[in-house]
N, C-alpha and C positions, 0 to 999 in steps of 0.2 A: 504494500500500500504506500502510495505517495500525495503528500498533500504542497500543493506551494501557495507564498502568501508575500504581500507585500507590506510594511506601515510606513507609514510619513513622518518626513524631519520638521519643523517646526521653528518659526521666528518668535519671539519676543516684541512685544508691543510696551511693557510698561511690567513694574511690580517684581521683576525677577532679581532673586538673592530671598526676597520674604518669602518665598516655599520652602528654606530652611528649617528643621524643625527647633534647632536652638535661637530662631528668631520667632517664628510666629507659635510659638508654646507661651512666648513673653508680651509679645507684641501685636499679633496678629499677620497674618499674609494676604495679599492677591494681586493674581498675576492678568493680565489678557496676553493671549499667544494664537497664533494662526499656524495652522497646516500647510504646507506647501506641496508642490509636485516634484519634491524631489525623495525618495524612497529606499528602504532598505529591502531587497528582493532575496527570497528563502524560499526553499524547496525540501524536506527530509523525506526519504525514503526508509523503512526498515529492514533492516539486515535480516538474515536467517543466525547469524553469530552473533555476537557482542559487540565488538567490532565497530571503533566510528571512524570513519571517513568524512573529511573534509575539504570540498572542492576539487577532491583525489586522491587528498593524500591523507595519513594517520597524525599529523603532526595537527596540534591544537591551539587556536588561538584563545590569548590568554583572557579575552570576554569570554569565551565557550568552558575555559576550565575551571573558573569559576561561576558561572553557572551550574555546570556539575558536582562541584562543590558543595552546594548548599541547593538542590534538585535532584530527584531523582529522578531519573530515564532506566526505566526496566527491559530494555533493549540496546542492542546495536541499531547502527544508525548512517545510511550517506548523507550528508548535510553540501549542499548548495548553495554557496549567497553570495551577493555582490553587493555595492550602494552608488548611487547615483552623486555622491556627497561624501569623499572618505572621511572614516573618524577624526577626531580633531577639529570638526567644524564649528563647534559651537551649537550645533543646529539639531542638539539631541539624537545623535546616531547610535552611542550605548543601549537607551530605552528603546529606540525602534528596534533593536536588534533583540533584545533579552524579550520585550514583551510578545514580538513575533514569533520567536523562538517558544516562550512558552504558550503563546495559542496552538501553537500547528501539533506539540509534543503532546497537547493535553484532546486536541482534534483525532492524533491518529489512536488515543487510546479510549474513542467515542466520548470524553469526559462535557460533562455542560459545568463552563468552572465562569462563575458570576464578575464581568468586568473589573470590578471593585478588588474582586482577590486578587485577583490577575495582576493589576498598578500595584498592590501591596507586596505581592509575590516578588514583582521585577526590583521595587523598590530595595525591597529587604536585601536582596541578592547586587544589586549597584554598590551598596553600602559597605561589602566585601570589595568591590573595587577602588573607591575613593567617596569621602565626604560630595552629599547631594542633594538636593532638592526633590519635589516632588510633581512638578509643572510638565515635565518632559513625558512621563509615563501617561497621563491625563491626556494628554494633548496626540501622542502618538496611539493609545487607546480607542479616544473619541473621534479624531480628527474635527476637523473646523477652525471655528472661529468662537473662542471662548473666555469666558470671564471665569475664574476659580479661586475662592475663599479659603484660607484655611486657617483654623481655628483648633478647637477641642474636633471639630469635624472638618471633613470637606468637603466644601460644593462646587459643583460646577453646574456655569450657568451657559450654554448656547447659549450664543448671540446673532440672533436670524436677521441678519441685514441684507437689505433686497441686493438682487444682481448687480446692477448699474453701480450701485453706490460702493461695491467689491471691485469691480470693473475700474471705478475711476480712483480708487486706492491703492489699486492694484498698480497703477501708471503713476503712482506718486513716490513709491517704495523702491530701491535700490539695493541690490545686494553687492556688497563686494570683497571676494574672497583676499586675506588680512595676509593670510601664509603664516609664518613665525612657527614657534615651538612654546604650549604652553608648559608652565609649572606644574609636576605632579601634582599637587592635591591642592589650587589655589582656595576652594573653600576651607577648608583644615586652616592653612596658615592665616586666612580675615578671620574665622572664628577667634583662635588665638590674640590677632592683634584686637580686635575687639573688644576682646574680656579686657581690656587693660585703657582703651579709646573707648571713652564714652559715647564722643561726636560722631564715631560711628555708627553705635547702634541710633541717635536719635535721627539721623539721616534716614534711617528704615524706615520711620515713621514718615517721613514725606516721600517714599518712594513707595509706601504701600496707597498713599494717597492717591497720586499717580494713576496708579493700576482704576481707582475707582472715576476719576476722571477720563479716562481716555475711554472705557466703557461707555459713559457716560455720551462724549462725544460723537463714538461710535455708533449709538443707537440713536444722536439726533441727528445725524449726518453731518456734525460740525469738521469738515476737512482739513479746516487751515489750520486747527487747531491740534490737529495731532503732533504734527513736527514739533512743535513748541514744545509738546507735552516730551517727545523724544527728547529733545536736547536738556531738558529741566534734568529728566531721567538720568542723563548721562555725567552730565555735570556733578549729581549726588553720586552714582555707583564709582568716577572716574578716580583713579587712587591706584598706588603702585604693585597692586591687585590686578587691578584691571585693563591696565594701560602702560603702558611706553613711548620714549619716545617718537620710535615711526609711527604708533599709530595717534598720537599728540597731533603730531606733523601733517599725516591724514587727514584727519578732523578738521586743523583750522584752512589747510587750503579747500574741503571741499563748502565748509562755510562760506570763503571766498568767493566760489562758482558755484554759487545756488543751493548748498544745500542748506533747510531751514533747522534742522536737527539730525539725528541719530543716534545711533546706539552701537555696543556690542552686543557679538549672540554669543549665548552660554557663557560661561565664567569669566573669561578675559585673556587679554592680550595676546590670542592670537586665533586664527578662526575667518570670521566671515563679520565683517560689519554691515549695518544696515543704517542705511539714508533714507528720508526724505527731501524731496525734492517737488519743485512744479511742474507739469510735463515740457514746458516753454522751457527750462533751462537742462532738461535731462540729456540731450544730446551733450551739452558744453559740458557737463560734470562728469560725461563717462569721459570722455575723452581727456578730459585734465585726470582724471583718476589712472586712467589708464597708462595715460604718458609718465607715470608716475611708478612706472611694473606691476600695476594691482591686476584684475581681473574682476570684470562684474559676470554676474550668475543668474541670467532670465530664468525669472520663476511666474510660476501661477498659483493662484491658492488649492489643495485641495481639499473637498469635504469630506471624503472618509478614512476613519481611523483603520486602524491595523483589519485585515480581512484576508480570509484564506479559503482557499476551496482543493476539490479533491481532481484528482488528475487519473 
């Protein structure tokens, strides 16, 4: 039996770092994050042995081996997968990969295992790989366009915004791939400096504000107002965590050619950043970005989360 599946990587709109559980246990969290079309693709088939194969060969990569770790697979297995977005991006490829992985493993053994366990499952097991969040697993689960609370609970909210108005955000939003090499475990070492920096943790509190504003604007169609709401975001997360000098450098030239705001995706300082911009000056911003060695990343949004079917 063989099953293959795909889940979605995911941008940051506002609120991220507050899905931390040592910040919003204290403070509260929430995030808005959208889905993209760009994807982690998985296929496993079951062995008649024990036996796992991967992409051909027996050699394991080290998201796969700790996933088995702390999982169990009561089988051999050939395992298939690729991503449209290598890891490192910022853009939630660990959680597209783990939560994928365990729908298809829990699929091929007929299991019905409730969304909810599933993001708790992937989570638990990330946790074994580095200090995390909990936005990525949500976001790659559900797919869309979403608002997410978190508290003693967590909620998530779709946010059903007509076509058009996705359409013409969609032409306002810039990706561009940062390159660099992040720090093993950059949330580990801001918890740390944290505990000891006040002005850090009360920053969380306007950056979780943030998250409820740009929701906000999002569901009245206020446009112009998002960039702003990026750049507020950036200015609070921006800190020797997050940033460097190139991407310092970045920043203020594409201020310079049009951009109104941005952001980083996922922890920092290296990865994929994301701009906004007007569509009148987009042409001029990729091309100063460009002549700069960067690389921008056409995307589209997409609406559904991780799915898998039988083959």
């Amino acid at each position: 039996m063989e099953i293959r599946g795909k889940a979605p990587l995911r941008i940051g709109l506002a609120g991220g770092g507050t899905d931390l559980e040592y910040i919003f246990e204290k403070y509260g969290g929430a995030v808005v994050n959208i889905t993209i079309d760009k994807f982690c693709h998985m296929s496993i088939k079951i062995r008649d042995d024990n036996k796992i194969f991967v992409n051909g060969y027996e050699e394991r990569p080290f998201i796969l081996k700790k996933i088995l770790e702390n999982y169990e697979v009561p089988f051999g297995f050939d395992l298939i997968y690729y991503n449209d977005i290598q890891p490192g991006s910022g853009l939630g490829n660990s959680s597209s990969f783990v939560v994928l992985f365990l729908k298809i493993i829990d699929d091929l053994q007929n299991k019905v295992v409730d969304d909810f366990e599933t993001i708790k499952q992937a989570h638990q097991i990330e946790l074994h790989i580095k200090e995390g969040g909990w936005q990525d697993q949500y976001a790659t689960t559900f797919g869309g366009i979403n608002f997410i609370e978190f508290n003693k609970e967590k909620r998530i909210y779709p946010l059903n915004l007509r076509y058009r108005f996705l359409c013409e955000l969609n032409e306002h939003l810039l990706l561009v791939d940062i390159y660099g090499q992040k720090q093993q475990d950059i949330h580990k070492e801001l918890r740390e400096y944290s505990e000891t920096h006040n002005d850090e943790m009360e920053k969380t509190a306007k950056i979780k504000d943030l998250a409820f504003r740009m929701r906000d604007c999002l569901l009245n169609q206020r446009i112009d107002e998002i960039g702003k709401i990026l750049h507020e975001n950036w200015e609070l997360k921006r800190n020797k965590f997050t940033s460097n000098k190139n991407i310092d450098s970045l920043y203020k030239m594409a201020r310079l050619n049009g951009a109104i705001g941005g952001k980083i995706c996922g922890s920092g300082q290296a990865g994929h950043f994301l701009f906004f911009c007007k569509p009148k000056d987009r042409n001029n911003l990729i091309n100063k970005i460009e002549s700069e060695g960067y690389k921008t990343v056409p995307f589209n949004f997409a609406k559904q989360g991780a799915e898998t079917w039988r083959i």
